[in-house]
VMD Tcl script that draws the C-alpha trace (Angstrom):
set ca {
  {0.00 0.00 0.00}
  {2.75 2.06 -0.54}
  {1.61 4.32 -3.12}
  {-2.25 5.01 -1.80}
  {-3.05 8.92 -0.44}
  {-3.92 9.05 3.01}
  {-7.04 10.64 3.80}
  {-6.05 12.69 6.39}
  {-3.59 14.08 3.23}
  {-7.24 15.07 1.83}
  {-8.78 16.50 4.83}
  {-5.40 19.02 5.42}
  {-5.76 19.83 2.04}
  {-9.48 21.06 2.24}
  {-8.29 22.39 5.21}
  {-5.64 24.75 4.06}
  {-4.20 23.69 0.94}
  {-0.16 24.85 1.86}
  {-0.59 22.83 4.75}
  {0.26 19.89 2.77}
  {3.57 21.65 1.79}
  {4.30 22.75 4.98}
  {3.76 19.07 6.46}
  {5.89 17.71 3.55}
  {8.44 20.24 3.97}
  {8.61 20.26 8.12}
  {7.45 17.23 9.10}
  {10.95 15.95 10.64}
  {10.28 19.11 12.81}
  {8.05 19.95 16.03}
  {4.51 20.17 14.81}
  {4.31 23.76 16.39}
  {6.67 24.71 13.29}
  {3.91 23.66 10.56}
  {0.61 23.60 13.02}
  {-1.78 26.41 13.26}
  {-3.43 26.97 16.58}
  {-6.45 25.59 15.58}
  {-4.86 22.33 14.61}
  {-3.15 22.00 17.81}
  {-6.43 22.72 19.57}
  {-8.31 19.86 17.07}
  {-5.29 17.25 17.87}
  {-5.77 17.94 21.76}
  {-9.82 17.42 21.51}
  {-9.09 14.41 19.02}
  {-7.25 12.29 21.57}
  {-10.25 10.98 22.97}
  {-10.64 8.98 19.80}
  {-7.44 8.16 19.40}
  {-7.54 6.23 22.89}
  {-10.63 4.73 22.27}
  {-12.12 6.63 25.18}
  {-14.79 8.82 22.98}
  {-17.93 6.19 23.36}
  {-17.99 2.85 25.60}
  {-21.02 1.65 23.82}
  {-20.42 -1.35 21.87}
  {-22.43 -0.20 18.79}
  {-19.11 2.10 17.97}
  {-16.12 1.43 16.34}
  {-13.61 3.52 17.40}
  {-10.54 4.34 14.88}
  {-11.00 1.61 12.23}
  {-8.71 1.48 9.61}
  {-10.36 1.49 6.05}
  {-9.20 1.87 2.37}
  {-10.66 1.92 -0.94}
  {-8.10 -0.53 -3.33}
  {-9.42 1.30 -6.44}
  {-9.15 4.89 -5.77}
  {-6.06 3.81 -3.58}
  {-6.74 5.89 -0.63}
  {-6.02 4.81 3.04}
  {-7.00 6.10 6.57}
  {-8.99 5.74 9.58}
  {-12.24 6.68 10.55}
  {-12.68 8.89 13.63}
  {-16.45 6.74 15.14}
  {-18.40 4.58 13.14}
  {-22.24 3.44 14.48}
  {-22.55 0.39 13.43}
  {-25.76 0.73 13.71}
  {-26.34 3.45 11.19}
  {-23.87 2.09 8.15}
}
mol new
graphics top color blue
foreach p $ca { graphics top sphere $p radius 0.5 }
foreach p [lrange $ca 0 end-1] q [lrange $ca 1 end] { graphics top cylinder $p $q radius 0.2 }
display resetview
């Protein structure tokens, strides 16, 4: 899967499109370098998901990784109901 486009790629680019640059570019540096406040601020509230402590109910999916072979992207989702596909 080496050559599919992450989605979070996508989302940074709606996002602010020279934020894609700036991650390419500054990436091996401190995120506070290429970050805009609000970004830090999103990444702080987004940790919840990332632990898997957003929802205890069993009808969510927390973080799943998904991909799409044919338009070769790759990512996780954030939640997922499963009972609301």
């Amino acid at each position: 899967m080496d050559n599919y486009i992450q989605i979070s790629k996508l989302n940074d680019f709606i996002f602010c499109p020279k934020s894609i640059y700036y991650h390419s570019i500054y990436e091996s540096f401190g995120e506070n370098n290429y970050h805009s406040h609000f970004q830090t601020v999103g990444k702080i509230h987004h940790q919840n998901i990332d632990l898997a402590k957003y929802s205890t109910s069993n009808k969510s999916l927390q973080g799943p990784t998904v991909y799409h072979e044919k338009l070769k992207l790759i990512g996780t989702i954030d939640i997922h109901n499963q009972e609301n596909p």
